[in-house]
N, C-alpha and C positions, 0 to 999 in steps of 0.2 A: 430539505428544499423549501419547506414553508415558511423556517424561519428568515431566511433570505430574501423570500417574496415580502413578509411581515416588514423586515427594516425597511426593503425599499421604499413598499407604502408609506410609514411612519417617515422616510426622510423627505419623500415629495411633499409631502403634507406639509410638513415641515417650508419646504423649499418657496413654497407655494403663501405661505404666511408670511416669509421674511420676502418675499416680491410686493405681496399686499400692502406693509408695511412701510416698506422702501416707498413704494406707487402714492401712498398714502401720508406720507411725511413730506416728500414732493410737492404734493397737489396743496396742502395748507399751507406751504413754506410761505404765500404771499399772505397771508392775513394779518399778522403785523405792518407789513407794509400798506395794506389797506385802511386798517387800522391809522396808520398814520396820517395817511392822504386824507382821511376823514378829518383827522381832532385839526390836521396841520390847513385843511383845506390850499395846499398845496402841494403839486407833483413835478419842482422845477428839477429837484435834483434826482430824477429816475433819469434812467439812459433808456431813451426810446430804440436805440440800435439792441440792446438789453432784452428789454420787454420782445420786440419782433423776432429775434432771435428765439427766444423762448417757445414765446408762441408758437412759434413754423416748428420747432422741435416738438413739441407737444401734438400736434398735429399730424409729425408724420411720425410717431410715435403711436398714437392712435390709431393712424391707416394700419401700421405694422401689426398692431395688439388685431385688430376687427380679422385681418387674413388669417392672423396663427392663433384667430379664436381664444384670446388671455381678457377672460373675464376680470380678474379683477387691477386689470391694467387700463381695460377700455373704461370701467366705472372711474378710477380715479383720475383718469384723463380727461374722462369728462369735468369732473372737479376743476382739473388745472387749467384747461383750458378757457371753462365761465371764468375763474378768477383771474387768469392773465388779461382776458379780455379786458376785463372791467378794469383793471388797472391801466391797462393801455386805453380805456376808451377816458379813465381819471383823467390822464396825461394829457390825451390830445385836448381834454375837455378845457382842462385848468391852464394850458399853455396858449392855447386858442380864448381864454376869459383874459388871462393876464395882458398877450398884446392889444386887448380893446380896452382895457386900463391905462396903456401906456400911452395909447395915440390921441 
């Protein structure tokens, strides 16, 4: 019987790594993109339907992690969600500079 309890542990454990992982390759997935918005100092060709999309997913994502208590879903959510932000705030920022260039 113990060693059946032993795997289990050893496979949540397990389970629980490749979530953090997952959580965590997620949440940095925009830093290239950031990255780019910075060198390129522009965000015309991001899809703001994209970004908001994301975001609200990230979001209720997060509400869902904080009720079923998933630690390390709510920290990398946290992650994804600064950095969506700031990418959507690049966008509206740079989209909103560009048409006072144009006018």
């Amino acid at each position: 019987m113990m060693k059946v309890l032993d795997y289990l542990r050893i496979y949540f454990e397990h389970v629980d790594f490749l979530g953090f992982l997952a959580a965590t390759l997620s949440a940095i997935a925009l830093l290239p993109q950031i990255h780019q918005i910075w060198v390129t100092r522009s965000a015309k060709d991001i899809s703001f339907g994209m970004l908001a999309l994301l975001l609200s997913g990230s979001i209720v994502q997060m509400i869902y992690a904080v009720l079923t208590h998933q630690i390390p879903v709510i920290v990398t959510n946290c992650i994804s969600i600064t950095l969506r932000t700031l990418v959507l705030g690049c966008k509206l920022y740079m989209d909103w500079r560009a048409s006072q260039k144009s006018s």
